[in-house]
N, C-alpha and C positions, 0 to 999 in steps of 0.2 A: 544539533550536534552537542555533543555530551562536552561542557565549559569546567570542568575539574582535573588537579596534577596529583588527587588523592582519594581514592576509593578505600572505605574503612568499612570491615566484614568482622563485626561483634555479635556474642553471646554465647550459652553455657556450655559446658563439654558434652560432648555428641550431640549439639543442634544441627549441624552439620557447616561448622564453618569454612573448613577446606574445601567442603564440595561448592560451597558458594564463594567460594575468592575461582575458584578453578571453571566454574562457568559464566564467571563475570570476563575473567579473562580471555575467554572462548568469545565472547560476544564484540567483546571491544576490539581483538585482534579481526574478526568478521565484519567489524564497520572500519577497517582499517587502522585504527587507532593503536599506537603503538606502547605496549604495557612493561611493566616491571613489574613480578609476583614474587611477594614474600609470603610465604607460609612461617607458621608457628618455629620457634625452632632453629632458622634458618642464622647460622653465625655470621654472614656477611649482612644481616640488617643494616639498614644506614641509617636507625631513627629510634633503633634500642641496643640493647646489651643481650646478646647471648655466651652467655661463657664468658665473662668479663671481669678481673679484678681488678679494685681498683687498692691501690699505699698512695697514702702520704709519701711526701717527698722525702720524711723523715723513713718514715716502714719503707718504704721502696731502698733507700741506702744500707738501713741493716739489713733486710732481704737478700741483698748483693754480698754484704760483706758476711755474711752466714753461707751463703753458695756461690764461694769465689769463684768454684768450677763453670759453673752456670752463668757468670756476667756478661759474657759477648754475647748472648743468647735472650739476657733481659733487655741489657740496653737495646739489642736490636728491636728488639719488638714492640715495647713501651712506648704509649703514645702521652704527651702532656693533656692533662683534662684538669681542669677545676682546684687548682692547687698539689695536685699529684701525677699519679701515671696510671693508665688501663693498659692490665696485660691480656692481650686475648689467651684465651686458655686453650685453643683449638691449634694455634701459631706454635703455643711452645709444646704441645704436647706433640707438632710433627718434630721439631727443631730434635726435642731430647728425645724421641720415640728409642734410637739406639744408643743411648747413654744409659746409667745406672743412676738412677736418681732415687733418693729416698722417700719413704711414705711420708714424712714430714715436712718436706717440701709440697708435694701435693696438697698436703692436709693445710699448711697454708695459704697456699693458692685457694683452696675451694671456699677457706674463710674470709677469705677475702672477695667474696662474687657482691658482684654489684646488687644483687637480689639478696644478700645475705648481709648487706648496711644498713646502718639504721635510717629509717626512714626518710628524714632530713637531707641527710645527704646521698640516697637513691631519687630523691626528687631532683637535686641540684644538678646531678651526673645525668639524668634520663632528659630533663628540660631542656640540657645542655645540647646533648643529640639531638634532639628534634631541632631545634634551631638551628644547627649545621647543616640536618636532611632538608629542613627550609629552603635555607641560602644555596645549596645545591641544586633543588628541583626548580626553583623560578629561573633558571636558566637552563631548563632544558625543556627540551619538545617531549613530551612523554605522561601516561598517565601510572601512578604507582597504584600499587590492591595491597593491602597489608589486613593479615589477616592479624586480629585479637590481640594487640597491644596498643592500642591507642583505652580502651577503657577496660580489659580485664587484667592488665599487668597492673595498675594502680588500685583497684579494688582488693587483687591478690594481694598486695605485699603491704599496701594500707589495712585493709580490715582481714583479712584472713589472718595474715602472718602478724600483721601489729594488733588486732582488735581498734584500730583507729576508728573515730566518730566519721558518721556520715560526713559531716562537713568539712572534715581535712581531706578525706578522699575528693568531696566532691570539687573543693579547690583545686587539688593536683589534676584532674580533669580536665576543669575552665581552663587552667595553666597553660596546658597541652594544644588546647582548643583556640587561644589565642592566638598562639604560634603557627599552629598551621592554615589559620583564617586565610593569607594570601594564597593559599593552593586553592581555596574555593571547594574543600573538603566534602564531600558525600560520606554520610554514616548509612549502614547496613547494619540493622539489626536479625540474624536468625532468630527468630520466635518459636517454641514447643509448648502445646497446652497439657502436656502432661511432661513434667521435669523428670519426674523417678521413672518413669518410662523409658525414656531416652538417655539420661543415664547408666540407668542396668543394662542399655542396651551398647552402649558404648563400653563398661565395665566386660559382659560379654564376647566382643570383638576382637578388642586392644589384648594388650598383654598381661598377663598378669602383674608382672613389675609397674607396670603403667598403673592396677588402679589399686597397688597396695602405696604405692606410693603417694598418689593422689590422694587417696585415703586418711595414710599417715600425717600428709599436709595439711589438711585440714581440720583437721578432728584432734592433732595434738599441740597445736601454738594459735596463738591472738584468739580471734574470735571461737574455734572451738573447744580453744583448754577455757575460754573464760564460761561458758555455756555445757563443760562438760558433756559433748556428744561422744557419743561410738559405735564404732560401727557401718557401714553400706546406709544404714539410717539415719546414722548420726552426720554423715557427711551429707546427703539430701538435705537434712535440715539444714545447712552451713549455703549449700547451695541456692537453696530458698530465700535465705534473708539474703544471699549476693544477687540473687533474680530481683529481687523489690528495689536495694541499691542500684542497683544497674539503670533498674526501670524509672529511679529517680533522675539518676543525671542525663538518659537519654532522655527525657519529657525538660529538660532544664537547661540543654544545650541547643545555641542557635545557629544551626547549621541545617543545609541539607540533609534533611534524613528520612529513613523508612524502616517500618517491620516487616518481615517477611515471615510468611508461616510456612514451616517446615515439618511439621507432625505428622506427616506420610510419608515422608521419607522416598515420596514418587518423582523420579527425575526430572521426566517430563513436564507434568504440570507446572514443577516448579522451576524449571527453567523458562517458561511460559511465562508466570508473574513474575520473575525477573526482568526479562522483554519487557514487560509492558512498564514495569518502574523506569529501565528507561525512556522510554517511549515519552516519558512525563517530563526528564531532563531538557 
């Protein structure tokens, strides 16, 4: 019987991470085993920030006193975190959905995303998390599948968005890795032997918006303004040195883990070697 309260399904954009959290969860639910699936994305995580900003206790008071209209509507929402407050951004955008609120409220809401702080203290705030989603899962019956934020959210906003050294990313990792040691953790690596493959072919599918912006994210802050790429090319390259990173700290982490090759893209088969990975648990 499968001894873990955390299934972790990492690697690059179009490996197919979704489709491997969604047939792991197929599997476990079939051995009875009762799951929670977070997908990418998902604003109820209970172990990151989707939509999230966070003020000081100081910006969180002028924030109010700039949109007195809007105070019953912050305080509601505003959770205490780390010497300040997290506004979900999902929360207030139903609350004001029929109000008239200005662009400059939005605009700083959005500068305020827990993905848009500096470094230092998106580690403070995200460690933070994981250590409450801890203290909440060791009392419960249940196994969690979270797709791709236990190591590409700290890669992302470590060396993409900052250009930060392998070693502060790779800390922010261990960090992580500490924390959820009592869940008795499983890592899932999707694996592609051809990156730009599987890219262009994700690029293909998705939306346009999806990979001009992905694009944009990469190829113009930290690690690809410092290396000058651009391009559909230039971001493959960015992707490349986050595959080698990646492949560092999963070879550096001691936990439960596995790679899984998914370069066919054929359901079947690979739902197969998934079966037999656990088969090993």
């Amino acid at each position: 019987m499968i001894n873990t309260k955390l299934i972790l399904i990492e690697g690059l954009p179009g490996s197919g991470k979704s489709t491997t959290a969604g047939v792991i969860n197929d599997i476990l639910k079939e051995l009875k085993i009762e799951t929670r699936l977070y997908l990418e994305g998902n604003v109820e995580h209970p172990a990151d920030y989707e939509g999230g900003s966070y003020y000081s206790k100081t910006e969180f008071a002028q924030l109010m006193e700039q949109y007195k209209e809007f105070k019953p509507i912050l305080v509601k929402h505003a959770i205490e975190r780390c010497g300040g407050f997290i506004l979900p951004q999902y929360k207030l955008k139903q609350d004001l959905a029929d109000k008239m609120v200005p662009d400059s409220f939005w605009d700083d809401i959005w500068n305020h995303d827990i993905y848009e702080l500096p470094l230092e203290k998106n580690i403070e705030l995200i460690t933070d998390k994981w250590q409450r989603f801890v203290d909440q899962a060791m009392t419960e019956n249940q196994t969690y599948i979270f797709e791709c934020c236990f190591i590409q959210n700290p890669v992302t906003i470590g060396m993409i968005k900052y250009g930060a050294s392998h070693e502060v990313v790779m800390n922010y990792v261990k960090q992580l890795a500490a924390i959820i040691e009592p869940l008795n953790p499983v890592l899932l690596y999707v694996d592609q032997q051809d990156l730009s493959r599987s890219f262009k072919k994700a690029v293909q599918e998705r939306p346009k918006e999806w990979s001009t912006g992905f694009m944009d994210y990469y190829n113009n802050q930290g690690y690809g303004k410092i290396h000058d790429v651009q391009g559909i090319e230039g971001t493959i390259a960015v992707l490349e040195a986050r595959e080698q990173l990646e492949s560092s700290i999963f070879n550096a982490l001691d936990m439960e883990k596995f790679k899984i090759d998914n370069s066919s893209f054929e359901i079947d088969s690979y739902k197969k070697g998934i079966m037999e990975m656990f088969r090993i648990l």
